[in-house]
VOMI-47648 format. One record per residue (C-alpha): residue number from 1; x, y, z. Coordinates in Angstrom, 1 decimal. Example, Ala and Ser with C-alpha at 12.3 -4.5 7.8 and 13.67 -1.06 7.14 Angstrom:
# residues 2
<atom seq="1" xx="12.3" yy="-4.5" zz="7.8"/>
<atom seq="2" xx="13.7" yy="-1.1" zz="7.1"/>
# end
This chain:
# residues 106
<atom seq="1" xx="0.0" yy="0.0" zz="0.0"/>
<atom seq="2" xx="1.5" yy="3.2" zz="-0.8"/>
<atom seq="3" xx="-1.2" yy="5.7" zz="0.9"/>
<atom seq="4" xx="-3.0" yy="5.0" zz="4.5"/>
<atom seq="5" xx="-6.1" yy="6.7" zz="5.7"/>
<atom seq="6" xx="-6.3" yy="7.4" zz="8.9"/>
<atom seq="7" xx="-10.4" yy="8.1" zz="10.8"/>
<atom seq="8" xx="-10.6" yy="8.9" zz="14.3"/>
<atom seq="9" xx="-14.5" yy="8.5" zz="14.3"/>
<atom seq="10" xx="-17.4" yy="9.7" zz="17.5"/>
<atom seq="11" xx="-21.0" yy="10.4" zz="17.1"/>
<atom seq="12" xx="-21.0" yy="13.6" zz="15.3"/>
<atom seq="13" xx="-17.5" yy="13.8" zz="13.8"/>
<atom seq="14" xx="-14.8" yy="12.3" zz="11.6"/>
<atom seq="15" xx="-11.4" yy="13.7" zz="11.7"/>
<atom seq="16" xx="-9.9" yy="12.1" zz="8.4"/>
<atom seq="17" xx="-5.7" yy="12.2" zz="8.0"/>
<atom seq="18" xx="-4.0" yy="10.9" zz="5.0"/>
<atom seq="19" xx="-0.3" yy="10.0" zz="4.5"/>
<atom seq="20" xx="1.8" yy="8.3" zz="2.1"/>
<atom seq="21" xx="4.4" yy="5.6" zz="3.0"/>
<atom seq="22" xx="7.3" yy="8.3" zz="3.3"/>
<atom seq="23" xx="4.9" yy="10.2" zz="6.2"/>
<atom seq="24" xx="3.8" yy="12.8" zz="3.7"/>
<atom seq="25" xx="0.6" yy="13.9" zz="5.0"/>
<atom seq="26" xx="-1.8" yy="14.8" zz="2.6"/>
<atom seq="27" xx="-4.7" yy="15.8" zz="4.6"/>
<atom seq="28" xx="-5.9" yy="15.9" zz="8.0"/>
<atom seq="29" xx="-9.4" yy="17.5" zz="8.3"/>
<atom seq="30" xx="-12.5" yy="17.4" zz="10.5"/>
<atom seq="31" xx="-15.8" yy="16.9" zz="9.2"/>
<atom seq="32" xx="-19.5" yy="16.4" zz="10.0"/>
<atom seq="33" xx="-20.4" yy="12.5" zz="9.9"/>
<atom seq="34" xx="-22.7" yy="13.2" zz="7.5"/>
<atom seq="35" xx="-20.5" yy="15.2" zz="4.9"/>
<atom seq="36" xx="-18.3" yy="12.2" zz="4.5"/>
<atom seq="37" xx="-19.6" yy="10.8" zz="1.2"/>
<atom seq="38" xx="-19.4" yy="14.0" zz="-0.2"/>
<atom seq="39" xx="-16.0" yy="14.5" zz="1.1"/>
<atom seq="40" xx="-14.7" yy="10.8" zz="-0.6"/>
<atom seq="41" xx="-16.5" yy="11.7" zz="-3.3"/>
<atom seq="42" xx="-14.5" yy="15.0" zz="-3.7"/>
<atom seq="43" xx="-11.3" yy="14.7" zz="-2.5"/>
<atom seq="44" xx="-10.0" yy="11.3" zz="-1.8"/>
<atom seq="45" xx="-11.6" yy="9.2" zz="-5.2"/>
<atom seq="46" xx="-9.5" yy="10.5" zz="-8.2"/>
<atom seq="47" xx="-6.6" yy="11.0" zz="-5.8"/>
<atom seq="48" xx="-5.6" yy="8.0" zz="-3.6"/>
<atom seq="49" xx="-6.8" yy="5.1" zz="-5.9"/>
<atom seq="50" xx="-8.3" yy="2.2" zz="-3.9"/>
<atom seq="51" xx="-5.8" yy="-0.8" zz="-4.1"/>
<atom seq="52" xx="-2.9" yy="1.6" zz="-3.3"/>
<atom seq="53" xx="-4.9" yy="2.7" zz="-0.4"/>
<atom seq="54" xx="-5.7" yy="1.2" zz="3.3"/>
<atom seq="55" xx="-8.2" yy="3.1" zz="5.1"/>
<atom seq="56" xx="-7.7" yy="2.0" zz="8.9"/>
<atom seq="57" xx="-10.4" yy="3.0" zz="11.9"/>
<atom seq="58" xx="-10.9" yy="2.6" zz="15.7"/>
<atom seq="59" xx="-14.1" yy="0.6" zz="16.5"/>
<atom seq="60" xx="-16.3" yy="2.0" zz="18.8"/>
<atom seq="61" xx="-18.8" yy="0.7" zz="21.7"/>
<atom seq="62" xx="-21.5" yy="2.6" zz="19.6"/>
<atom seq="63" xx="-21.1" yy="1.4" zz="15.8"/>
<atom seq="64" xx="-20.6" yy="5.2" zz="14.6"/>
<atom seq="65" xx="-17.6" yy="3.0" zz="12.6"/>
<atom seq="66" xx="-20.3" yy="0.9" zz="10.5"/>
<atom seq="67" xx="-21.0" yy="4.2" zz="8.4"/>
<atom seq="68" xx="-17.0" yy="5.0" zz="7.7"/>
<atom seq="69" xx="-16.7" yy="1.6" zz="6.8"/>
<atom seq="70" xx="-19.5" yy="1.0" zz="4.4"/>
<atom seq="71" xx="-18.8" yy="4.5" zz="2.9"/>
<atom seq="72" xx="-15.2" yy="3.3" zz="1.8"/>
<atom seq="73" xx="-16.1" yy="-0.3" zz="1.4"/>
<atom seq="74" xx="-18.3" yy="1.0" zz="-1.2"/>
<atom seq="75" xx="-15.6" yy="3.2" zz="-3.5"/>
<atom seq="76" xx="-13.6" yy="0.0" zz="-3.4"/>
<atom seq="77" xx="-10.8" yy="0.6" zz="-0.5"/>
<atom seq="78" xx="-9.8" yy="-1.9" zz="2.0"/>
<atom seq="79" xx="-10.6" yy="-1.2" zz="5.4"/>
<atom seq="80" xx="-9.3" yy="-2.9" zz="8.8"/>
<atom seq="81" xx="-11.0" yy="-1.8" zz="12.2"/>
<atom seq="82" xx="-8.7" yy="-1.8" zz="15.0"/>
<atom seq="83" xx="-9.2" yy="-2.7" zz="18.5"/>
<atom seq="84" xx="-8.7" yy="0.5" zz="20.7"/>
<atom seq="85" xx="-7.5" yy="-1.8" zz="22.9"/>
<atom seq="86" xx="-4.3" yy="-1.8" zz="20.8"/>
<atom seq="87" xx="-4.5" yy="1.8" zz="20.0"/>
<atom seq="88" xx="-4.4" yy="2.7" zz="23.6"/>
<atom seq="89" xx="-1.6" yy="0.5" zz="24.7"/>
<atom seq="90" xx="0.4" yy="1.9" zz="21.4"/>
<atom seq="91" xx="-0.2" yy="5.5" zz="22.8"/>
<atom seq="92" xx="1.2" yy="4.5" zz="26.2"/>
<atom seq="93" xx="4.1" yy="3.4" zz="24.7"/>
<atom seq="94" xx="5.0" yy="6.0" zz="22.9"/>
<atom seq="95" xx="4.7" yy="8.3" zz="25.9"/>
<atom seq="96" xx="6.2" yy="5.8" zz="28.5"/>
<atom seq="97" xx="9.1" yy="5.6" zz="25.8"/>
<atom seq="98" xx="9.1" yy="9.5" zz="25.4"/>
<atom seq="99" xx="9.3" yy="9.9" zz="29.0"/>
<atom seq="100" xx="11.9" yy="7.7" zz="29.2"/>
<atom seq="101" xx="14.1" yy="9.0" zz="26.8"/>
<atom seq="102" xx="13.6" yy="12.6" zz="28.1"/>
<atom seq="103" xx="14.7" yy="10.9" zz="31.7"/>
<atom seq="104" xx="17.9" yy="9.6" zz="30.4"/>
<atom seq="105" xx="18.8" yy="12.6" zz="28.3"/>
<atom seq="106" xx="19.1" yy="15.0" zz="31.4"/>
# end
């Protein structure tokens, strides 16, 4: 895959970020739930073709995911749904491992 798509999804909003595999991003915008066809429509089809293209999205206790996913299934991207169990423990790494680092450097 050379572009990933990146939703952070609740009940009102999606915050959408795009980047390539060199970390280039190419978006990263908030949007209304319901604009989100429009916006795929608009300005991710025509630019990030679908089989070079992995859309990936937290799950969430109250399906607001299903919509994303259907949305994107239907243009023809692959989609994975992540646990946020997994999402959450990579965050505490990260700052655990930032904090450390920081530690050691003074």
């Amino acid at each position: 895959m050379k572009y990933f798509i990146g939703l952070d999804i609740d009940s009102k909003n999606v915050q959408i970020a795009v980047i390539d595999t060199d970390k280039k991003i190419y978006t990263n915008k908030k949007i209304k739930g319901i604009e989100l066809i429009n916006f795929v429509k608009n300005e991710i089809i025509g630019k990030f073709s679908p089989k070079e293209t992995l859309v990936a999205m937290e799950s969430t206790s109250s399906s607001y995911h299903l919509y994303p996913n259907f949305v994107f299934k239907k243009f023809g991207y692959t989609t994975k749904i992540v646990n946020p169990i997994y999402i959450k423990r990579y965050r505490e790494y990260k700052t655990f491992r930032g904090k450390k680092q920081i530690k050691l450097m003074r």
